[in-house]
C-alpha positions, 0 to 999 in steps of 0.5 A: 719665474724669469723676465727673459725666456731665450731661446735658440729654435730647431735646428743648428747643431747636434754637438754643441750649443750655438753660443748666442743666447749663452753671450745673452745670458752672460750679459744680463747676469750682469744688469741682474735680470733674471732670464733663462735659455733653452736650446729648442733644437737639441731637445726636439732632435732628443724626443724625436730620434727615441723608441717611443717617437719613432714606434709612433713615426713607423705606425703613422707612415705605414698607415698612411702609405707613406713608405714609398721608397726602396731605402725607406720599405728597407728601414721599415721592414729592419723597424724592429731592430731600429727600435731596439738600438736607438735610445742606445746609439743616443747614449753612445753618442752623447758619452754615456755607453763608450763600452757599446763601441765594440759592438757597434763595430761589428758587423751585424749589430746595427740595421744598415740602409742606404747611408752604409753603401759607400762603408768600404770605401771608407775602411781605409780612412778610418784604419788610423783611427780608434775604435771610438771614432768608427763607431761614431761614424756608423752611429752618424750613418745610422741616424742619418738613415733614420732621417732619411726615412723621416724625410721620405715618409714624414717631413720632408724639410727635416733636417739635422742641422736646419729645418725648412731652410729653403722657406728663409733663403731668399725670401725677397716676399713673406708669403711662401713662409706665411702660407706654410704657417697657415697650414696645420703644424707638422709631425716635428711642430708638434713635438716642438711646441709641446717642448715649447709649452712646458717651457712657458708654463714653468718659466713665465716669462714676460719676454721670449727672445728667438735667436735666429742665426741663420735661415734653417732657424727661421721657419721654427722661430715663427712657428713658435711665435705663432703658438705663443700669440695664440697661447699665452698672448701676455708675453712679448716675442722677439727675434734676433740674430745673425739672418735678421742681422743680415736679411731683415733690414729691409723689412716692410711687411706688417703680417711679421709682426702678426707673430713678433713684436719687436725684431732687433738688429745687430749686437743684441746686448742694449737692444734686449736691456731696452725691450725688457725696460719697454715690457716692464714699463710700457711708457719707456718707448726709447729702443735700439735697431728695433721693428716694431708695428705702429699704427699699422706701419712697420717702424724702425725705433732707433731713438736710443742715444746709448751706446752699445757696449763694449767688449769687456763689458758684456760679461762672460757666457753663461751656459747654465740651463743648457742640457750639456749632456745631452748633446750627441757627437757625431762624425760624418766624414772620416776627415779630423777637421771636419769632425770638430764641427760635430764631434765634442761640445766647444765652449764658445768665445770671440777674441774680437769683435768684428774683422780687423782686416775688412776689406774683402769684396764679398763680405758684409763689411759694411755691417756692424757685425764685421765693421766694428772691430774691437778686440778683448784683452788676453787677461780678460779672455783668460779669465773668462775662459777659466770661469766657463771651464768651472761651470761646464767642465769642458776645457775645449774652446772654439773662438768664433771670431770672423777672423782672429788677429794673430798678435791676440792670439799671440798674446792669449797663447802667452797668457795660458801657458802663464796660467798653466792651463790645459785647454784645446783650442781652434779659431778662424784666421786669414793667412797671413804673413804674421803666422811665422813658423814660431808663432804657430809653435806657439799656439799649438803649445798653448793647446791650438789644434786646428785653424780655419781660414780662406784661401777663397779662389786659388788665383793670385789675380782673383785674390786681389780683386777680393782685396784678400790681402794674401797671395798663394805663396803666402798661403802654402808658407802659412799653412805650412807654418800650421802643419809642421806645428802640427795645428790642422788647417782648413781652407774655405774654397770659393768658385764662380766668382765674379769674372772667374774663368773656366781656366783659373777654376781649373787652374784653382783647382790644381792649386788645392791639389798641390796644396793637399798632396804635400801635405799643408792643407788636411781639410776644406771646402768649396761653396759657389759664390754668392752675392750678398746686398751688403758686401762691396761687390752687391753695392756696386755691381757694375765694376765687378761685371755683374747684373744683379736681379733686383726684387721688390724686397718686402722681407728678407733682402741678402743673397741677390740673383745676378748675372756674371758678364762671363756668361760661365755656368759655374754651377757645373763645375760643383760635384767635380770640385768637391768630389776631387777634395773629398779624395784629397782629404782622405789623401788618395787621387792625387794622380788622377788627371783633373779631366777625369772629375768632370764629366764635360771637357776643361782645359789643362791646367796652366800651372806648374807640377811643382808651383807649391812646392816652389812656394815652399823653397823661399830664402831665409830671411835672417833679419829679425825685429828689434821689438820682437819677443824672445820666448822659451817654451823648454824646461831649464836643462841640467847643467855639468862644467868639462874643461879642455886644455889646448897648448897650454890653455885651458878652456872651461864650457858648459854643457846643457841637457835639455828634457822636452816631453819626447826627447833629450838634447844637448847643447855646449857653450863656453863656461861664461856664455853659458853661465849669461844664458842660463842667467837670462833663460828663466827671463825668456819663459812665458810665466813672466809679466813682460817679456824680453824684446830681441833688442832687449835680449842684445843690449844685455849680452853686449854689456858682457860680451861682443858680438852678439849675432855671432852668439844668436847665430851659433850652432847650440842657439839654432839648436834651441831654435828647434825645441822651443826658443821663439821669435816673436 
């Protein structure tokens, strides 16, 4: 028996838990309340996608004539082999058969229907991969041909990472989603709420919170809720999460309320401490950003004087009672970036809380989520990294921070080479000028293997419009900085942006193309802009030549209609664009004319053939910061004297051989030089408390020697430079 059942509803993601209810968790351990989560998700998609659902799925629509469709005659006709493969490609993917790989590679092991049409094209791309990886990507296509069939012939708003997404999505009025929670529950209703139900019996909680991050959640949330009003009416509902967050503020209709009692707003630690106060004493009527119904009008109770709490006292998530070893790792795209999102299970953290740059147009920024930026201390985040790793048994992390600040990062990579710990890492930047090429040797070796960041549009004009802070310049050095430190980058692309010309869309577009062609972007993705009520640009629409479509706004209120004064149907340029990229990424179509993407006429791009190229060619800059740190990644060398003698002089050096984890070096140095940097170089290693600042590291020098920048500067310092001796 809990006090607090929490639950994430269908769907969000295969792989791995979305992280909300684990933050929840993690928080009320530390106020003792005893709650339990529940990724909804994770098991529907489990008891769907099995022999004995999919027998009844088959027999359903073929006695309803529901098979209507050449790709879904083909998948029943092959039913047989469906059902003799499927709980077996499950287990593949969730890591309990790897044998099953070398036949799943073959050719005539599984069914294959319309999803496989394009395999050898993608021979190529997977030829530098290993056999698990192609087999992960025909399992994905498999499933993704079973659920074709599911759309097809039982429900057409199943999808594996979203279902019934179109009813949340600018749902200015609630009647479309109430109208479909008046019909009878659906095939995946069903199997959702008999989850739901054994849940309720066996935790008996008082209060159930719905986390309902984004609007592909929201349609099963309020399916559940209904099923719980009309069941088990002693319990309290509530929801919570990133789309209420964002799109219910302005919520005014009372029929919500017929399945929720409260619906909370913003960070959820004090607003859910309070509800749970408020079911277990009914008279404690004191909440945070919370709806609720009274007296037949929708009311928002904010009376709290508490503040919310901050980062480091929130406690670390908690993951247990998630069915970790259920998650199913697919593969969709031969694209090793884009395989992070699905492929393996991420424990996830935030570095910060909110955006420490918060300026960009198009973003929420005047909402909680992103204005308040507040950052943890790298020792604290360690040691919530280290207490995840021992309940799950995962080392992988994925911060979800909105953007991760680099001097964090810096000091986070600091304090897991210190702890020695062996952990994969990946995280959410902006490109800015601080991700020096040093820096990012730094992450990757305190286990970054990837970043995420946006360049958003491609076009200096456009970016500072944005007010992104960044010019493409700076991106290609930054992403290059990245990818010589073999850290993968990929780049958010955005098109349709208000006062966005037919020409700098081209013009972005021939941008991304130098950007993949020398090799600084692996991964990225292009999505139309979309306006948003609580962004700079959706308040104040008028400097930004557009005309928003104003709605009475009765339930959800965030993505708003608009008019761009450029008349431009940007929505054209949409397969173009993300057909170009999807070559990029798998490194062919670089010599294709940008015309032959499109099939209407588009100007000639205005860039130069080699601009990025130009970008990368900047002057060193041999000025460094007083303050900077100077950190060695190396090993202490092995250490032999040798002496010369020349007109009667004689010269004593020492010579030092490196050992990194490829290769062997040496470097030469004058025997007292040489006896001062070997006396200074365990000072530089990471596993120190502090380290030493560039003036620090001269000061010392200069106390026995002259000259230091002609020592910094010297051949043997630059060829440290190269294998690991940083400047940060």
């Amino acid at each position: 028996m809990k006090d607090i059942l929490l639950i994430t509803p269908p769907f969000t993601q295969l792989n791995t838990p979305y992280p909300a209810t684990a933050y929840l968790k993690g928080f009320l351990n530390t106020k003792n309340i005893a709650a339990f989560q529940m990724d909804l998700g994770i098991e529907v998609i489990l008891e769907l996608f099995s022999k004995k659902t999919f027998a009844a799925l088959f027999e359903y629509a073929i006695e309803n004539d529901k098979i209507n469709t050449e790709n879904s005659q083909r998948i029943y006709t092959l039913k047989d082999d469906y059902l003799q493969t499927l709980d077996n490609i499950i287990a593949f993917l969730q890591g309990k058969n790897e044998t099953l790989a070398r036949q799943i590679c073959t050719d005539n092991f599984l069914p294959q229907a319309s999803r496989f049409d394009h395999l050898e094209e993608l021979d190529y791309a997977f030829g530098a991969m290993g056999m698990q990886d192609r087999a992960k990507h025909l399992a994905t296509l498999y499933l993704e041909d079973l659920s074709d069939f599911i759309v097809d012939c039982i429900d057409e708003n199943f999808g594996f990472s979203r279902y019934a997404e179109k009813l949340g999505r600018s749902a200015n009025s609630f009647n479309e989603l109430y109208e479909n929670l008046n019909n009878e529950p659906s095939f995946i209703d069903t199997i959702t709420l008999k989850i739901l139900k054994n849940q309720l019996e066996k935790t008996q909680p008082k209060l159930v919170c719905f986390s309902v991050p984004f609007p592909g959640n929201l349609y099963s949330a309020f399916r559940c809720a209904q099923f719980i009003k009309s069941n088990f009416p002693e319990i309290k509902v509530a929801m919570g999460g990133g789309f209420p967050n964002t799109e219910l503020r302005s919520l005014t209709d009372i029929r919500v309320f017929d399945f929720f009692d409260f619906i909370t707003l913003d960070d959820g630690e004090l607003p859910v401490e309070l509800l749970i106060n408020h079911v277990l004493n009914p008279k404690e009527k004191t909440l945070k950003r919370t709806f609720l119904l009274e007296n037949n009008k929708v009311v928002y109770n904010n009376l709290s004087s508490k503040n919310d709490y901050k980062q480091h006292e929130v406690g670390t998530p908690d993951y247990s009672d998630l069915l970790l070893d259920t998650y199913i790792s697919v593969i969709e795209i031969a694209n090793p970036m884009h395989s992070l999102w699905s492929d393996g299970r991420w424990n996830k953290l935030t570095m910060a809380h909110g955006c420490y740059w918060g300026k960009c147009t198009f973003c929420d920024i005047s909402l909680d989520y992103i204005k308040i930026y507040e950052p943890i201390a790298a020792k604290l985040l360690v040691d919530r990294m280290e207490e995840m790793i021992a309940q799950t048994g995962e080392n992988g992390f994925h911060f979800v921070d909105e953007a991760a600040p680099p001097s964090l990062m810096k000091s986070l990579a600091i304090e897991i080479l210190k702890r020695k710990l062996i952990v994969t890492w990946w995280t959410n930047i902006r490109f800015e000028k601080n991700f020096t090429n040093d820096l990012c040797v730094l992450l990757k070796a305190s286990g970054c293997i990837a970043i995420s960041g946006g360049l958003e549009v491609a076009s200096d004009r456009l970016l500072k419009l944005i007010d992104k802070g960044v010019t493409v310049e700076q991106v290609a050095q930054v992403t290059r900085n990245f990818t010589e430190a073999n850290i993968m980058v990929h780049s958010y692309l955005m098109y349709g942006y208000p006062t966005q010309t037919i020409q700098e869309t081209i013009d972005s577009l021939e941008m991304v193309r130098q950007l993949f062609e020398i090799g600084v972007l692996q991964s990225g993705f292009w999505h139309q802009f979309a306006l948003t009520a609580h962004s700079p640009i959706g308040l104040n629409p008028s400097e930004y030549g557009i005309k928003p479509s104003y709605k009475d706004i009765t339930f959800a209120n965030n993505d708003i209609d608009f008019v761009d004064n450029t008349g431009i149907d940007h929505s054209k340029f949409s397969i173009g664009l993300k057909t170009s990229l999807f070559n990029f990424m798998h490194e062919i179509g670089f010599d294709t004319p940008l015309q032959d993407w499109f099939d209407f006429k588009i100007p000639s791009s205005t860039i130069a053939y080699n601009f990025i190229e130009s970008c990368l060619e900047n002057e060193v800059n041999f000025y460094i910061k007083p303050t900077a740190k100077i950190v060695w990644l190396g090993n202490y060398p092995l250490v032999s004297e040798s002496s010369k003698t020349k007109r009667g002089e004689t010269r004593h050096f020492l010579k030092l051989t490196f050992h990194d984890k490829t290769d062997a070096f040496q470097v030469s140095m004058n025997k007292e030089k040489g006896d001062w940097f070997l006396s200074i170089l365990e000072k530089l290693s990471p596993n120190n408390e502090k380290q030493l600042s560039f003036s620090q590291l001269k000061t010392d020098f200069e106390t026995h020697f002259e000259d230091f920048e002609l020592f910094w500067f010297s051949k043997p310092i630059s060829v440290l430079r190269t294998h690991g001796l940083l400047v940060l």
